[in-house]
ROSE-4610 file (N, C-alpha, C; in Angstrom, 1 decimal, always signed):
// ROSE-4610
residu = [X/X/X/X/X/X/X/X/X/X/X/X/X/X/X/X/X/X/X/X/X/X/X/X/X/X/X/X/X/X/X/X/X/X/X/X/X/X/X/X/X/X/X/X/X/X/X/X/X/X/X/X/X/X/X/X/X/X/X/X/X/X/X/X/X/X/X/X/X/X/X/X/X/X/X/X/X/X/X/X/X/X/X/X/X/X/X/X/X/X/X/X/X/X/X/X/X/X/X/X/X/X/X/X/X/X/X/X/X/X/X/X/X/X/X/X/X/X/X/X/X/X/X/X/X/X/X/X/X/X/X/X/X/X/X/X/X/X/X/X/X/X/X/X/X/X/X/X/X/X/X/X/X/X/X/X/X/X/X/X/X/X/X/X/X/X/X/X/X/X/X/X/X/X/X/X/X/X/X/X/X/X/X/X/X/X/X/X/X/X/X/X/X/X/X/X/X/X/X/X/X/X/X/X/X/X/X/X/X/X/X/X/X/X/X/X/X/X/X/X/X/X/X/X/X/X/X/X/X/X/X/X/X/X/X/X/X/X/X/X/X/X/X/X/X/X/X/X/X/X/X/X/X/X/X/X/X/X/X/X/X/X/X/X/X/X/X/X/X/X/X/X/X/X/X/X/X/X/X/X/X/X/X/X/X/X/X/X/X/X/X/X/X/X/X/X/X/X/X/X/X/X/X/X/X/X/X/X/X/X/X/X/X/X/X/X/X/X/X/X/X/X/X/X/X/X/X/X/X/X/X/X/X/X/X/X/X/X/X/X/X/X/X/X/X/X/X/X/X/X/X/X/X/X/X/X/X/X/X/X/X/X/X/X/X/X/X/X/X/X/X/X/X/X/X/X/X/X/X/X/X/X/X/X/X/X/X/X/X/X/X/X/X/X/X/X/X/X/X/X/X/X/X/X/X/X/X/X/X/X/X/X/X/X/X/X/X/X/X/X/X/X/X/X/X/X/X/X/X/X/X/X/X/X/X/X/X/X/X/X/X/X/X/X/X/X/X/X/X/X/X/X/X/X/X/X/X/X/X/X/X/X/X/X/X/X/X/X/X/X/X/X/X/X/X/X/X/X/X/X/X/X/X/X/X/X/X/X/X/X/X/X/X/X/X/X/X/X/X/X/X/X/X/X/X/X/X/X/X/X/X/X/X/X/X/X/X/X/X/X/X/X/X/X/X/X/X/X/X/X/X/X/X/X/X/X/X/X/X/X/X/X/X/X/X/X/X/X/X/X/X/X/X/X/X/X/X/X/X/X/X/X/X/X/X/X/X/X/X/X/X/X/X/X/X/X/X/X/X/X/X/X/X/X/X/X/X/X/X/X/X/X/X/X/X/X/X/X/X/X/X/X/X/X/X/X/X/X/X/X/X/X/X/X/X/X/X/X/X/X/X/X/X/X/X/X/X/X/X/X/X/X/X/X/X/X/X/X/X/X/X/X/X/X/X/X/X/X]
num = [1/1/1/2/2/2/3/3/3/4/4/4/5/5/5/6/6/6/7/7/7/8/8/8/9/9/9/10/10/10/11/11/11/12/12/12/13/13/13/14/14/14/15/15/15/16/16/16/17/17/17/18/18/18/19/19/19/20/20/20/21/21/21/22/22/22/23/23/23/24/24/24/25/25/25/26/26/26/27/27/27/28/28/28/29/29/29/30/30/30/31/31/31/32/32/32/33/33/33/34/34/34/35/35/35/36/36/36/37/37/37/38/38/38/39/39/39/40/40/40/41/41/41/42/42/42/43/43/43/44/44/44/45/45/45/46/46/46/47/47/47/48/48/48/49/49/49/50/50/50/51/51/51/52/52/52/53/53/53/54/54/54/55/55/55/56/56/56/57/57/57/58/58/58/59/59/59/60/60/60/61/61/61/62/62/62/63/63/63/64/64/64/65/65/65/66/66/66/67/67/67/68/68/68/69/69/69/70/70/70/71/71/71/72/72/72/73/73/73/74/74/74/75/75/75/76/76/76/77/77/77/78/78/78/79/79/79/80/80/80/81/81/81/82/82/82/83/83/83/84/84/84/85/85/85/86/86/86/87/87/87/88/88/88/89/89/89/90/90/90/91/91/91/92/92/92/93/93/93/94/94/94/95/95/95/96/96/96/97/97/97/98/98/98/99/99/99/100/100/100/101/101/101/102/102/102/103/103/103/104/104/104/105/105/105/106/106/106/107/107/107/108/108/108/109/109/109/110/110/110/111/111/111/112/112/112/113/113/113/114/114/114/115/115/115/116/116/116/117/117/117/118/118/118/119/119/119/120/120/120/121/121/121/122/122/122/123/123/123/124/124/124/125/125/125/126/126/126/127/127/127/128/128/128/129/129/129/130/130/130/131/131/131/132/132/132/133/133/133/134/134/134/135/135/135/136/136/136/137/137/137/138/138/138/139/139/139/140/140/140/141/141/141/142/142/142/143/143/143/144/144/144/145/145/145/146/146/146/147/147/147/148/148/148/149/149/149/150/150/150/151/151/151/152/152/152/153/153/153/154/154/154/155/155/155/156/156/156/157/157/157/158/158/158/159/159/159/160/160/160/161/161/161/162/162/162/163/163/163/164/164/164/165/165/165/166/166/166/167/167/167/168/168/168/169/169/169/170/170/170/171/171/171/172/172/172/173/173/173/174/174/174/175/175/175/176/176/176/177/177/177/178/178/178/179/179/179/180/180/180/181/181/181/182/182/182/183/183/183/184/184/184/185/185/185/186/186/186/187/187/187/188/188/188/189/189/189/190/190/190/191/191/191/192/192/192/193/193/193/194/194/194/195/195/195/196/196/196/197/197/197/198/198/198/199/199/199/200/200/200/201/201/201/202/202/202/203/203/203/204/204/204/205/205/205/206/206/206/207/207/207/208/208/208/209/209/209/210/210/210/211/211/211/212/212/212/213/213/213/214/214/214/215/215/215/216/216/216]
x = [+108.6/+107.3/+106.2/+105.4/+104.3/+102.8/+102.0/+100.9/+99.6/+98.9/+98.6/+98.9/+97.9/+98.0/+97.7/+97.0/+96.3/+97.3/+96.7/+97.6/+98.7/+98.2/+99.0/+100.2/+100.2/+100.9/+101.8/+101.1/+102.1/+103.2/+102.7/+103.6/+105.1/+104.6/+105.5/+106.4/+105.9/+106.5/+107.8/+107.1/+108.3/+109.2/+109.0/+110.3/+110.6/+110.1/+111.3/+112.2/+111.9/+112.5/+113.0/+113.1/+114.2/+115.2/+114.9/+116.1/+116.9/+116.1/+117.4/+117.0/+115.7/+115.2/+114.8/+115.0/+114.3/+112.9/+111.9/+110.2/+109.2/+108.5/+107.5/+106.8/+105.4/+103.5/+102.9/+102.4/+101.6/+100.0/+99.3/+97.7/+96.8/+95.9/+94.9/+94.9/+94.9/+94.7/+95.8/+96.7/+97.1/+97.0/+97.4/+97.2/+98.3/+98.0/+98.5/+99.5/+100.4/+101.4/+102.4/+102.2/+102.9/+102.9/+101.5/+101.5/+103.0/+103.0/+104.0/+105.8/+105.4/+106.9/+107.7/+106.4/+106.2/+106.8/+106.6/+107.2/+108.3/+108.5/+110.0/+110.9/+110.4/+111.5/+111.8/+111.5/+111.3/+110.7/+110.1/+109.7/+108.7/+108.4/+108.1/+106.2/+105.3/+104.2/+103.8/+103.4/+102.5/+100.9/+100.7/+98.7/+98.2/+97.2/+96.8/+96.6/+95.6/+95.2/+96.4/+96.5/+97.6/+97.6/+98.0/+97.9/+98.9/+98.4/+99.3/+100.7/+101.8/+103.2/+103.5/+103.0/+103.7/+105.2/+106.2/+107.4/+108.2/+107.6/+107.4/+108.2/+107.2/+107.1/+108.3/+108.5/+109.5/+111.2/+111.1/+112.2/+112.7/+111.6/+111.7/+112.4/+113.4/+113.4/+112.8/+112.1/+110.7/+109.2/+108.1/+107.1/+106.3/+105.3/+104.5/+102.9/+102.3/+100.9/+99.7/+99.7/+99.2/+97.9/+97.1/+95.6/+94.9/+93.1/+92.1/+91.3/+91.9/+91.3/+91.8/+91.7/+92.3/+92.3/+91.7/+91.8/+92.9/+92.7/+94.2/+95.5/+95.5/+96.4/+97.2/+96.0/+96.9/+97.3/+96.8/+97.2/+99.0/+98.4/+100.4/+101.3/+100.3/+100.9/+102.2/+100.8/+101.4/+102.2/+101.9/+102.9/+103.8/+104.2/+105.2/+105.9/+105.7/+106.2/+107.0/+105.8/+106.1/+107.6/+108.0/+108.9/+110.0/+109.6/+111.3/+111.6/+110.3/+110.8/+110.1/+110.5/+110.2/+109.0/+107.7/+106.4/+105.9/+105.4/+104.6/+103.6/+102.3/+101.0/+100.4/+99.5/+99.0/+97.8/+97.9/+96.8/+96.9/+98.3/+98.3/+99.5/+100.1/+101.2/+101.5/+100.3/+101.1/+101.3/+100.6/+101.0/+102.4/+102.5/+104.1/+105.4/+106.1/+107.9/+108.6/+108.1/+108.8/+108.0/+107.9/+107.6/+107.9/+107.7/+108.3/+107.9/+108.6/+108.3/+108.6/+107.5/+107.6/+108.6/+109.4/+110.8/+110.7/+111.4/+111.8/+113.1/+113.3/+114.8/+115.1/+116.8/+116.7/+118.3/+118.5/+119.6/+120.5/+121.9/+122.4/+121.5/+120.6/+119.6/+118.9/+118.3/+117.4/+116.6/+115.7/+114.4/+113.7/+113.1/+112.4/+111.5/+110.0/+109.1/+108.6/+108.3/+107.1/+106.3/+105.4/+104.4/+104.6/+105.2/+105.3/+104.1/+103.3/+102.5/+101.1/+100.8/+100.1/+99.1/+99.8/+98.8/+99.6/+99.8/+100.3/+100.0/+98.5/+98.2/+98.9/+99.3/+100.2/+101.3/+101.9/+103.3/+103.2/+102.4/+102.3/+102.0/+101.4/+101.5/+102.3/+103.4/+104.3/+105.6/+105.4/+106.3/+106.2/+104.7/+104.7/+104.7/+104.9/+105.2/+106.8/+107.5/+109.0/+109.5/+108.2/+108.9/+108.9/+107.8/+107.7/+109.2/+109.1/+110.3/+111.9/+112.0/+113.2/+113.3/+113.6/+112.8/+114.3/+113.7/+115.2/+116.3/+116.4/+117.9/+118.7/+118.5/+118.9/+119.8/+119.7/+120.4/+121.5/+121.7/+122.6/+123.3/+123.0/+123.4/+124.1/+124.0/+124.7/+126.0/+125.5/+126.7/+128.1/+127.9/+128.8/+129.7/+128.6/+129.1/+130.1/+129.6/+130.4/+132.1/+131.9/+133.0/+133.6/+133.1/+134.2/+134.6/+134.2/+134.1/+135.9/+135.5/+136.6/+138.1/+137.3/+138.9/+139.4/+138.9/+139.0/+139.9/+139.8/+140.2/+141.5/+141.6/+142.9/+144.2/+143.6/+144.2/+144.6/+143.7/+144.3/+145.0/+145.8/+146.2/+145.6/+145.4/+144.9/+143.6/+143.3/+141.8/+141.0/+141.5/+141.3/+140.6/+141.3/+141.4/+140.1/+140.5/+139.5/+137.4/+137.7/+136.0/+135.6/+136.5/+136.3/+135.7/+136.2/+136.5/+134.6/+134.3/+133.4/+132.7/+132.4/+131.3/+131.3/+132.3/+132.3/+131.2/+131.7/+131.2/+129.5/+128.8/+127.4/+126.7/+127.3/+126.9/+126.9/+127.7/+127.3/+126.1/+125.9/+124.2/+124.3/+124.7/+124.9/+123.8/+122.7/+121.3/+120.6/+120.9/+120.3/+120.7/+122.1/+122.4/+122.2/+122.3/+121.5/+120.0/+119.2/+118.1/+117.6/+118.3/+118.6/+118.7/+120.0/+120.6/+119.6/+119.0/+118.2/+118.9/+118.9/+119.6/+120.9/+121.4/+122.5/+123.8/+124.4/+125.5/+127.3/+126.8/+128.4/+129.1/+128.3/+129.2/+130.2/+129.5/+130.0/+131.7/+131.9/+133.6/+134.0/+133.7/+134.2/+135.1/+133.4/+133.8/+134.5/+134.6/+136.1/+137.3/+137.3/+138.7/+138.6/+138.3/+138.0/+138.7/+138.2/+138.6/+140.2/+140.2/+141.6/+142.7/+142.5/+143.3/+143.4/+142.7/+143.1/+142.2/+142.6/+142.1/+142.7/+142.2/+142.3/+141.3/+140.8/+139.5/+139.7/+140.7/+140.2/+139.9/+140.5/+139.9/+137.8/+138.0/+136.5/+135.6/+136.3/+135.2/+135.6/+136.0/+136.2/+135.4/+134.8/+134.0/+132.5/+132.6/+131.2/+130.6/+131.4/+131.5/+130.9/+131.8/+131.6/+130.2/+129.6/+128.5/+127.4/+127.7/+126.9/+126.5/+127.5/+127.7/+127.1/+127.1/+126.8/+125.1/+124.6/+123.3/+122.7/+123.3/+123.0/+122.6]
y = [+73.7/+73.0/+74.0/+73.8/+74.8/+73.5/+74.2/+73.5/+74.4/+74.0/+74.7/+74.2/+74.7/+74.5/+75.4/+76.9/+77.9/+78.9/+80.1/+81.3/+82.2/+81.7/+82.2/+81.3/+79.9/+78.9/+79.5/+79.4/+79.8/+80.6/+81.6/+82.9/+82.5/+82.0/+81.4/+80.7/+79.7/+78.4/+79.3/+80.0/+81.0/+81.6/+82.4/+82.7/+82.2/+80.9/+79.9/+79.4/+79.1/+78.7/+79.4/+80.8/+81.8/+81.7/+81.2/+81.5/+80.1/+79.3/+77.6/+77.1/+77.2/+75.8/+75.2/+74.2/+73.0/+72.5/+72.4/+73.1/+72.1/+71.4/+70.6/+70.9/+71.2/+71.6/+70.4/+70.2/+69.5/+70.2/+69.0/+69.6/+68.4/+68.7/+67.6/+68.1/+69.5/+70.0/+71.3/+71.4/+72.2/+73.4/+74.3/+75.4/+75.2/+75.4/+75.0/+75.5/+76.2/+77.0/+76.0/+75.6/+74.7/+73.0/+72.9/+71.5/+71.4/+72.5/+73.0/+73.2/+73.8/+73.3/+71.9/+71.3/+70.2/+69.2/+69.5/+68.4/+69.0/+70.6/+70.4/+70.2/+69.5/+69.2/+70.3/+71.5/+72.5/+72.5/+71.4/+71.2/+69.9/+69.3/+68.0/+68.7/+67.5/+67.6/+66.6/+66.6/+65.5/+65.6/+64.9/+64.9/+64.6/+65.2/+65.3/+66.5/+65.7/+67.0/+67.0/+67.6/+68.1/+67.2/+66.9/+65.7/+65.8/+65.6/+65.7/+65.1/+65.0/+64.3/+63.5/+64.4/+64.2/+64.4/+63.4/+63.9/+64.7/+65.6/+66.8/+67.8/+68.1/+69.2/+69.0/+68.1/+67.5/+68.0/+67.6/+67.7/+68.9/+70.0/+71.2/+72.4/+73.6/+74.2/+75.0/+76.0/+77.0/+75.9/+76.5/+75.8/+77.3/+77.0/+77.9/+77.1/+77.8/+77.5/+78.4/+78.0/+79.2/+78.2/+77.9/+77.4/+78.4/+78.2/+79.3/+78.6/+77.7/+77.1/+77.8/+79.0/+79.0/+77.8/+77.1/+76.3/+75.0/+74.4/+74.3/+74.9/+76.3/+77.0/+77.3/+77.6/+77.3/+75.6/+74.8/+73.5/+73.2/+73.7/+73.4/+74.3/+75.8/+77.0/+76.1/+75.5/+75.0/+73.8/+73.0/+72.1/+71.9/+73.1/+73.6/+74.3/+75.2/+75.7/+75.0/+73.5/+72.7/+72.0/+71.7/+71.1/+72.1/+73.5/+74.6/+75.2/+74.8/+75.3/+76.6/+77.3/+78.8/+78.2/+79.4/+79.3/+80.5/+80.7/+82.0/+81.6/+82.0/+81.6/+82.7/+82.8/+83.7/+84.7/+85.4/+86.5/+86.6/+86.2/+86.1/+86.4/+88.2/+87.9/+87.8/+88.0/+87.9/+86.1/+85.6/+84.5/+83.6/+84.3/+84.1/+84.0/+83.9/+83.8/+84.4/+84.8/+85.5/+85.8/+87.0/+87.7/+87.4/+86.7/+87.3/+88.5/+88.8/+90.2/+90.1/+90.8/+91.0/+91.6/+90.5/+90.9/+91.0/+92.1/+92.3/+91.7/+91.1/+90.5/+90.7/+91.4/+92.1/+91.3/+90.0/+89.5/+89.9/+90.5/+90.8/+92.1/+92.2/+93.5/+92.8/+93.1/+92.7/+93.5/+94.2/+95.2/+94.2/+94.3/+93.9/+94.8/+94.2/+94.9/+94.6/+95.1/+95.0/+95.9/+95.4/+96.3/+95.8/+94.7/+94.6/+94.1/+93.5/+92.3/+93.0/+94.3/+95.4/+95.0/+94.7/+94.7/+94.0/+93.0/+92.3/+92.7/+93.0/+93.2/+94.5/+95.7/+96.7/+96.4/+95.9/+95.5/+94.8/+94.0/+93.4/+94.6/+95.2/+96.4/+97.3/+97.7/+98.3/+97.6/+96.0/+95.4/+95.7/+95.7/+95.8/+97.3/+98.3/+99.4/+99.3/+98.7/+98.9/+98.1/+97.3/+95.7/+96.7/+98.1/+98.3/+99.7/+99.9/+101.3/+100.7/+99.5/+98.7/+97.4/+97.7/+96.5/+96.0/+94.6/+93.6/+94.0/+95.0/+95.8/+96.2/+96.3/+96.8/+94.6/+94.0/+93.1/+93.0/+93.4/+93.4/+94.6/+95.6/+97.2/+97.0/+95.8/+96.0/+94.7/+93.6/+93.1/+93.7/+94.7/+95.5/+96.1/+97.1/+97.7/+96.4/+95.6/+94.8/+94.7/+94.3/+93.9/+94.6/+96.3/+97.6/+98.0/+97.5/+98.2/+97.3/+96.0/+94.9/+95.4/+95.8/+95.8/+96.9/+98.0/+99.5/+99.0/+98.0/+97.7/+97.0/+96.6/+95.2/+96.7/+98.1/+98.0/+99.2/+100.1/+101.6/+101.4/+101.8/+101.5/+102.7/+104.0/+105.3/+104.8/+105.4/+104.5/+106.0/+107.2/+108.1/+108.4/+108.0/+108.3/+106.9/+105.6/+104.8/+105.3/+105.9/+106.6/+107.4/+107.9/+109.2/+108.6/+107.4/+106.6/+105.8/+105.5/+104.4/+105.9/+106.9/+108.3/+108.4/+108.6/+109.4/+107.9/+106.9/+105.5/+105.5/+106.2/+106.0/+107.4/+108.6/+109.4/+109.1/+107.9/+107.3/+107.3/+107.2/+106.9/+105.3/+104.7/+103.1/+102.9/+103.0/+102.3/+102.9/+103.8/+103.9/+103.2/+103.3/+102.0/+100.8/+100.4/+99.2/+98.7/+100.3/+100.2/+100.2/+101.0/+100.9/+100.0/+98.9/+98.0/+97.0/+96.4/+95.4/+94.5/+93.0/+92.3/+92.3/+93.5/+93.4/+93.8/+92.8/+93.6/+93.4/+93.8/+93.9/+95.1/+96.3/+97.1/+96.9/+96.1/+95.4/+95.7/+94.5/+93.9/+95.6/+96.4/+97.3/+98.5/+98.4/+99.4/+99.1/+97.5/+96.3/+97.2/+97.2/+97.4/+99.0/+99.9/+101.1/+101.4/+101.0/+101.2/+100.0/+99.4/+98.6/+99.5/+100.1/+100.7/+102.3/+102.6/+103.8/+103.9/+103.2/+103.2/+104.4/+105.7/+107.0/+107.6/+109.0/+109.6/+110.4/+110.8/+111.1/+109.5/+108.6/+107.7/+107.1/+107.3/+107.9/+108.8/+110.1/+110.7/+110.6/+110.0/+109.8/+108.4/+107.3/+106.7/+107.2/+108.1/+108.6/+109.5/+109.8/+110.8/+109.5/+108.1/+107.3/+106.7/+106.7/+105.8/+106.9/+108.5/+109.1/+109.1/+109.2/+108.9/+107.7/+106.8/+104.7/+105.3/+105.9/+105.7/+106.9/+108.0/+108.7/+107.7]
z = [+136.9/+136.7/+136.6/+135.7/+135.6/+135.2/+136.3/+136.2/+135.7/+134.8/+134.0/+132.4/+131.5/+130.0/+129.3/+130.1/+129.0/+128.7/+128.1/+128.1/+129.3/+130.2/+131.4/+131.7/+131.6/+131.8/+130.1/+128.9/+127.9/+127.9/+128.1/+128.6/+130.0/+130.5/+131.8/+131.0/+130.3/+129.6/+128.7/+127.9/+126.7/+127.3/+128.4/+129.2/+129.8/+129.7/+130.7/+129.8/+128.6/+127.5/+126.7/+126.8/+126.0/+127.3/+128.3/+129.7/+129.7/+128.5/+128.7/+129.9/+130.8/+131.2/+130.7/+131.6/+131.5/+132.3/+131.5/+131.5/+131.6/+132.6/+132.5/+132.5/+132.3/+131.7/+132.8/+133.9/+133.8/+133.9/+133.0/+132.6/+132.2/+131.5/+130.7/+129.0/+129.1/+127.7/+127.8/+126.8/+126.7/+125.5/+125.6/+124.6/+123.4/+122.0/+120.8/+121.0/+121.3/+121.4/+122.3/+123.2/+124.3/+123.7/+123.1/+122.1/+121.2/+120.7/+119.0/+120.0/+121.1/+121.7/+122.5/+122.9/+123.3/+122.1/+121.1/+119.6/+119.2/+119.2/+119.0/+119.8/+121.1/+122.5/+123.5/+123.2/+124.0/+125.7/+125.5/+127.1/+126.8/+128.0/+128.3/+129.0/+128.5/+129.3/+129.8/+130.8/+131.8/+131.7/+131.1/+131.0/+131.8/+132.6/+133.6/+134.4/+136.0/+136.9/+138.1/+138.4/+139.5/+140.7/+141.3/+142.4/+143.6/+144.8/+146.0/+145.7/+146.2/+146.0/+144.4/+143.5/+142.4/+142.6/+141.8/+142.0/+141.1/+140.3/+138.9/+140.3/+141.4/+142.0/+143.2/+143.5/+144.6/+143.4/+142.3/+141.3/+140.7/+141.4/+140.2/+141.4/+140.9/+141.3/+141.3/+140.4/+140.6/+140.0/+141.1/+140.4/+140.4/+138.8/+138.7/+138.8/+139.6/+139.6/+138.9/+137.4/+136.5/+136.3/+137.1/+136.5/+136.7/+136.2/+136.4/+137.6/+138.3/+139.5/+140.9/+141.5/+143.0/+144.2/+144.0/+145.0/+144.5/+142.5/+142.3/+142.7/+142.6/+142.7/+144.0/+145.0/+146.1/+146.8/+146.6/+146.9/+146.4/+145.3/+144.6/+145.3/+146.0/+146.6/+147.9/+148.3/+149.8/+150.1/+148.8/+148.9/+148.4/+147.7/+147.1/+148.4/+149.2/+150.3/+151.4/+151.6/+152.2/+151.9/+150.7/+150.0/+150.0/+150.6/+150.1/+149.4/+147.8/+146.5/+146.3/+145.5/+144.7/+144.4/+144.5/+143.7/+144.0/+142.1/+142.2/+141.0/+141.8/+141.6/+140.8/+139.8/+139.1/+139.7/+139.3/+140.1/+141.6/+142.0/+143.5/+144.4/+144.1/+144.9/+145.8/+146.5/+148.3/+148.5/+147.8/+148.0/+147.0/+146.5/+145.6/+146.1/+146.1/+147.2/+145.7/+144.6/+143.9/+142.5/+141.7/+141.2/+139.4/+138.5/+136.7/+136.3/+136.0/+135.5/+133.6/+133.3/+131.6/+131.2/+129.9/+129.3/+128.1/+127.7/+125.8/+126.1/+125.1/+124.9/+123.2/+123.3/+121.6/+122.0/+121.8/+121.5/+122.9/+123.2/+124.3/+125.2/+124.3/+125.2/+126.4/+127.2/+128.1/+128.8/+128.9/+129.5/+130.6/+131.4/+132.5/+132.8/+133.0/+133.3/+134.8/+135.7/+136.9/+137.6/+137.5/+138.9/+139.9/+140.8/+141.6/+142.0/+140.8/+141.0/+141.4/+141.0/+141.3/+140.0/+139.1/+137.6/+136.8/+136.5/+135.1/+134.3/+133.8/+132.4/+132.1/+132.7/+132.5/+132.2/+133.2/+132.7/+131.3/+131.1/+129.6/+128.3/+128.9/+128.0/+127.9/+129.0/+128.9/+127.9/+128.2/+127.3/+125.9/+125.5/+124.4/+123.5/+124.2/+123.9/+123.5/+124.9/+124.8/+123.3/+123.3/+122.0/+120.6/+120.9/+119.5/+119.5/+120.5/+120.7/+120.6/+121.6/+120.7/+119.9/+118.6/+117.5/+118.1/+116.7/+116.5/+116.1/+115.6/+115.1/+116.5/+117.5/+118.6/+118.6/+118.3/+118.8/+117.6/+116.3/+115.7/+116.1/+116.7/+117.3/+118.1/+119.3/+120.1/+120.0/+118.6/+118.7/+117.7/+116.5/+116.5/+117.1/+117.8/+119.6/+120.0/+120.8/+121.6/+120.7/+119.6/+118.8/+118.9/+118.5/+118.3/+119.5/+120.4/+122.0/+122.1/+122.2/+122.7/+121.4/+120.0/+119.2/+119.5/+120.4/+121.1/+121.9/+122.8/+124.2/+124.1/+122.8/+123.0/+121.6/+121.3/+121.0/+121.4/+121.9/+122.9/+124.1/+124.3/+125.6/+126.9/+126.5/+126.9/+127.6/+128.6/+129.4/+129.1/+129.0/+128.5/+126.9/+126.8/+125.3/+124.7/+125.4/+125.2/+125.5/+126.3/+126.9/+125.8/+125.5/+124.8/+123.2/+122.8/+121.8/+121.7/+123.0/+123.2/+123.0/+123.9/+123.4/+122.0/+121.3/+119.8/+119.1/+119.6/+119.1/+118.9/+120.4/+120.3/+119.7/+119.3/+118.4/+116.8/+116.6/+115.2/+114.6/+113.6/+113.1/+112.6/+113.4/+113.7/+112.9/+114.4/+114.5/+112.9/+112.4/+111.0/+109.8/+109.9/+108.7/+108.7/+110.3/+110.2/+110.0/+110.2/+110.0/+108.3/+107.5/+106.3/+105.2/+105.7/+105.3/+105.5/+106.3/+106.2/+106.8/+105.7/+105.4/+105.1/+104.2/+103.5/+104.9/+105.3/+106.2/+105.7/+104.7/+103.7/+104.4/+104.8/+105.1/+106.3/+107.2/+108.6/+108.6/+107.6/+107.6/+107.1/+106.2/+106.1/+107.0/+107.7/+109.4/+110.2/+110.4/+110.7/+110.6/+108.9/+108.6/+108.8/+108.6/+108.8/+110.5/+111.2/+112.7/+112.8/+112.1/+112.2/+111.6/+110.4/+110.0/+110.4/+111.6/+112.1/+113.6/+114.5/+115.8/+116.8/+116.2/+116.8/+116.9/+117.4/+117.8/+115.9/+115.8/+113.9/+112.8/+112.8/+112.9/+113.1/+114.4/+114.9/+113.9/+113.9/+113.2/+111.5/+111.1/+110.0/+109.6/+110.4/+110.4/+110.4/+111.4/+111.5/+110.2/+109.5/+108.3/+107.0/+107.3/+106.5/+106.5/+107.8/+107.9/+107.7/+107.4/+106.9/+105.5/+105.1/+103.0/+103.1/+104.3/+103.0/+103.7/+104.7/+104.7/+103.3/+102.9/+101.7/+100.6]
């Protein structure tokens, strides 16, 4: 449950909802961004001001108290406490029982940011440094990887020879053809068959050789 409707409450709301909760807003006015997920079902809002024994807050396992009211803020603090449940209040950690920390998420990637509640707006900045250092390609990057990793595993038997396989693997110029390619991932099934038809360390560098010629 997040109480709250502005920018601070938004941000809460998105990573709660890239993490597959399930997200209640209560407020009076919310910000267009929480309106626009609010319609596509994304999370539920309650209109209105925050109120002693709502049963929103009795029902929720973390509550966030993201208003620009402190004295809102801690009210929900305390009777949130009272009830047992997780709450972490904005601008306020010592009074928080737990910490979000700012996330880049690049498909199976995951980064985490914190100060340790020292400075958010840092950590928000540091996210967005990391957002521009690993783009969206890092999520098609690593679901190749995954694939070549597991057709490695089901078909070397050498646990040796397997390491050695997954090393030669991240010296590839992977991340460039995919950076290259765009859209186009025809070469994909290729590299498939390429490592199917010769799942050895020559093999290996005889792919690496290949994915140098398709980025030429």
């Amino acid at each position: 449950m997040i109480v709250g409707g502005g920018h601070v409450a938004e941000r809460k709301a998105g990573s709660l909802i890239e993490a597959g909760a399930s997200v209640t807003v209560i407020s009076p006015v919310c910000s267009s961004q929480i309106e626009q997920w609010m319609q596509q079902g994304a999370l539920s809002i309650l209109r209105g001001f925050y109120s002693k024994g709502m049963r929103q807050i009795d029902q929720s396992l973390l509550v966030f108290a993201a208003t620009d009211n402190p004295e809102i803020n801690e009210a929900v603090r305390l009777e949130a406490e009272s009830l047992g449940k997780l709450v972490t209040v904005a601008d306020n950690t010592s009074g928080s029982s737990f910490i979000v920390p700012a996330v880049v998420r690049r498909g199976k990637l995951l980064i985490s940011v914190s100060t340790g509640g020292a400075s958010p707006t840092i950590a928000r900045k540091i996210k967005q440094e990391l957002e521009q250092t690993y783009g969206f390609e890092y999520e098609a990057y690593l679901d190749i990887v995954q694939e070549l990793r597991l057709f490695i595993q089901s078909e070397v038997n050498d646990t040796t020879v397997r390491q050695q396989m997954f090393r030669m693997m991240l010296d590839w110029e992977l991340m460039s053809l995919i950076r290259t390619s765009g859209k186009d991932t025809s070469w994909k099934q290729e590299l498939i068959d390429l490592m199917a038809a010769e799942p050895t360390m020559d093999g290996m560098k005889q792919i690496g050789l290949w994915i140098q010629q398709y980025i030429k």
